[in-house]
FITI-279714 format. One line per 2 residues: number of its first residue (from 0); their letters; for each residue x, y, z of C-alpha. Coordinates in nm, 3 decimals. Layout:
NUM = A = X Y Z ~ ...
REM end
This chain:
0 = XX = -10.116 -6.910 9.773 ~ -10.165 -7.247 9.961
2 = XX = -10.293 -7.156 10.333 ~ -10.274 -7.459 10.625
4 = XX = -10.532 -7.425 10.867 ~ -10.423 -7.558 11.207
6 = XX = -10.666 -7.554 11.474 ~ -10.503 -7.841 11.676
8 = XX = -10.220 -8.077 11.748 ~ -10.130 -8.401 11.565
10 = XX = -10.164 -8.721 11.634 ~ -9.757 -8.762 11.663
12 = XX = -9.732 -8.456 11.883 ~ -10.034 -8.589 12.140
14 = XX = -9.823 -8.902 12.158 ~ -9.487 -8.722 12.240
16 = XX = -9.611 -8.529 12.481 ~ -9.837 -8.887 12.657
18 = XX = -9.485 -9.091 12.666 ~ -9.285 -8.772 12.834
20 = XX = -9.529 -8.747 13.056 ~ -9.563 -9.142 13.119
22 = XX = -9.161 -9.153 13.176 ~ -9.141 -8.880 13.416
24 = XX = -9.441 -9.047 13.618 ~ -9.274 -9.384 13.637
26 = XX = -8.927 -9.133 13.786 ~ -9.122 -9.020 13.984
28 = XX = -9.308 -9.303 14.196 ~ -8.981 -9.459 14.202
30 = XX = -8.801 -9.185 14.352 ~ -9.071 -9.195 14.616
32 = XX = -9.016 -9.535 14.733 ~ -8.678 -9.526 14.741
34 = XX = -8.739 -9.250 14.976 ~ -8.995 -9.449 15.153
36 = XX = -8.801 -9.774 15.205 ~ -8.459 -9.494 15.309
38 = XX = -8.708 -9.398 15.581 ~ -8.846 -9.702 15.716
40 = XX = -8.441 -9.772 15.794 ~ -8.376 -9.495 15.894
42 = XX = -8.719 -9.518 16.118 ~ -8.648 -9.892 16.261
44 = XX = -8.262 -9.740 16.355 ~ -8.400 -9.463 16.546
46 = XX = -8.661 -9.597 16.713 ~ -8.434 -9.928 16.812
48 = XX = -8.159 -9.591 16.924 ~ -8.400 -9.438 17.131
50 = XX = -8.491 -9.775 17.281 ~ -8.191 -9.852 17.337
52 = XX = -8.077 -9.562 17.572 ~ -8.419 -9.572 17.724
54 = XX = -8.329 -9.935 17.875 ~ -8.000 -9.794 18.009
56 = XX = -8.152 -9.574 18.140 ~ -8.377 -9.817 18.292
58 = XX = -8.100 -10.078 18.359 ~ -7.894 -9.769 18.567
60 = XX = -8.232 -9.613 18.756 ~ -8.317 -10.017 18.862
62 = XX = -7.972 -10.131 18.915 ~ -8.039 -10.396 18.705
64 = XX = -7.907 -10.530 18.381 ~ -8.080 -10.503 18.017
66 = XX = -7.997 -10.698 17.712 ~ -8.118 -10.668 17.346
68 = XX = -8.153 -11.026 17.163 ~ -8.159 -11.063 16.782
70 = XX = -8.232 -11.261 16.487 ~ -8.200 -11.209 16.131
72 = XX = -8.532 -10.965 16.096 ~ -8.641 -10.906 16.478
74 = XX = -8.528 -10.769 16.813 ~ -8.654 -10.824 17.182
76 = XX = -8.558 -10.704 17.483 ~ -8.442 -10.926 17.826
78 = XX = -8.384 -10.767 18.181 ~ -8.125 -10.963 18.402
80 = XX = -8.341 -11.088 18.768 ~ -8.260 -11.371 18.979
82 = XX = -7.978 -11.487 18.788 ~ -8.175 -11.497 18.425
84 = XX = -8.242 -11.300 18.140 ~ -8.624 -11.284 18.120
86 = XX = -8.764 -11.097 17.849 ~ -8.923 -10.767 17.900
88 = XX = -9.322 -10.783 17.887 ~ -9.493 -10.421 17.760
90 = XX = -9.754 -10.304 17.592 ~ -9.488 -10.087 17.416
92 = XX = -9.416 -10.265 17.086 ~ -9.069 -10.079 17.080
94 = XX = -8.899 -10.357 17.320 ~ -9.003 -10.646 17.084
96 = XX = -9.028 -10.567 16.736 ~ -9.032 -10.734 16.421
98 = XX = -8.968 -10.628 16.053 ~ -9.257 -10.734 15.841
100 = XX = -9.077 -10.489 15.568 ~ -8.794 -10.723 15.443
102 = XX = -8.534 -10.542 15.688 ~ -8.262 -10.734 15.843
104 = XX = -7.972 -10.730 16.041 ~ -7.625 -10.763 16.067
106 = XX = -7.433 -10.757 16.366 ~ -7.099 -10.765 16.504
108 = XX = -7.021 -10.757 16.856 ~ -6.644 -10.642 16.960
110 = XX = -6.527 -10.647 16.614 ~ -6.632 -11.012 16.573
112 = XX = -6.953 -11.092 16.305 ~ -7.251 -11.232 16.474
114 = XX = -7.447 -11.509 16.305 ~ -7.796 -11.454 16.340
116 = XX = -8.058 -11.710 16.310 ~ -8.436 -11.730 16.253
118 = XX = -8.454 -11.784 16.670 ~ -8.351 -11.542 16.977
120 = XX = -8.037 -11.674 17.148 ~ -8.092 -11.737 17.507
122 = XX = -7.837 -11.469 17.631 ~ -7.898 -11.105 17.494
124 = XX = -7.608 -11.031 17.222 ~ -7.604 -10.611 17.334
126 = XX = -7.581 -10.551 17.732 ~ -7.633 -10.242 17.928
128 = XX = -7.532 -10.293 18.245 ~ -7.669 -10.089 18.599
130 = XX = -7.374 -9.872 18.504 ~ -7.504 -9.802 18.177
132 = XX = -7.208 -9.936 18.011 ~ -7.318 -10.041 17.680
134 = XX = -7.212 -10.360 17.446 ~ -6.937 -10.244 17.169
136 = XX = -7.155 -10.304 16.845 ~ -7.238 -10.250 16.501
138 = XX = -7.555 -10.288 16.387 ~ -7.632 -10.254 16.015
140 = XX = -8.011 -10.253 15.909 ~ -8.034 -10.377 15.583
142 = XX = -8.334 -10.313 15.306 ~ -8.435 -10.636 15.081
144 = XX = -8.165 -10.520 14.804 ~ -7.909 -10.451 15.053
146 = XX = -7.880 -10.122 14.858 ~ -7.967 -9.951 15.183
148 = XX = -7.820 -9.970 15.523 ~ -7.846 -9.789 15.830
150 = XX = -7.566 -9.813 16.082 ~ -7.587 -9.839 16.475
152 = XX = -7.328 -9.852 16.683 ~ -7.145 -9.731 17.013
154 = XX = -6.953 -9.471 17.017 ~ -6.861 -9.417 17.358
156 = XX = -6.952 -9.579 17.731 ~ -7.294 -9.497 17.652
158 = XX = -7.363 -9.300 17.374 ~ -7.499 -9.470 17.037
160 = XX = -7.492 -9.318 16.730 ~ -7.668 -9.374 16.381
162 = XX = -7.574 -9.308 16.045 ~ -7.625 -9.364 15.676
164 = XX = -7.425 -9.626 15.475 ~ -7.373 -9.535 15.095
166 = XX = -7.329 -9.826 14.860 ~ -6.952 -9.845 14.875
168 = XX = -6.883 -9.841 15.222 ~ -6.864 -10.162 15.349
170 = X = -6.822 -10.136 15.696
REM end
């Protein structure tokens, strides 16, 4: 009677069980930064939110006007004095930002598309007033394979909300 000895695994089975576990890390780190670049949106939307009602708040305490300005990848902010829009100078790098991730925007201001350029417009394209009356906006922040988009807009005199865009909507 013939008797196999088998004190280890096989070539072909050490193999199998490199490549499974070579697939499922390559599933892995990209499920990870698709997460990552999902929260850098989602990041840049709230933290542009929370700006956002902080300067109405400012613009309604001060009785004086704020404005956001855009371009295609950057915002900054502008306060209305003496008859101008001068932008806003703090050390907080929340009131001028810019997206050194790829991110970029797309806006549309009373239902009408907004053509961004590489420069800031002179005039602020979202206004809060000393009332705190807010623009009406959209603003969609975009990844680099405009896979992922975040959504801004105004929902009410005041109040902004954020949300997630899947791939289908096309708002």
């Amino acid at each position: 009677m013939l008797k196999f000895q088998s004190d280890g695994f096989t070539l072909i089975e050490i193999l199998v069980v490199v490549v499974i576990v070579a697939i499922l890390t390559v599933m892995g780190v990209q499920m990870i930064s698709s997460g990552s670049v999902e929260r850098n949106l989602q990041q840049h939307g709230r933290i542009l939110q929370a700006t956002m009602n902080y300067a109405c708040d400012q613009a309604t305490l001060q009785n004086i006007p704020y404005g956001v300005k855009f371009n295609q990848n950057s915002y900054a902010f502008s306060l209305f004095v003496n008859q101008q829009w001068q932008d806003v100078v703090s050390d907080n790098a929340t009131f001028n930002k810019e997206f050194t991730d790829g991110s970029v925007f797309q806006l549309e201001i009373d239902g009408q598309s907004v053509v961004l350029s590489e420069e800031f417009a002179e005039v602020p394209s979202i206004v809060c007033d000393s009332s705190g009356e807010l623009s009406d906006f959209k603003l969609i922040i975009t990844d680099v394979t405009q896979k992922h988009r975040y959504l801004l807009k105004r929902v009410d005199f005041w109040k902004i909300e954020g949300e997630w865009l899947d791939e289908k909507q096309k708002s």
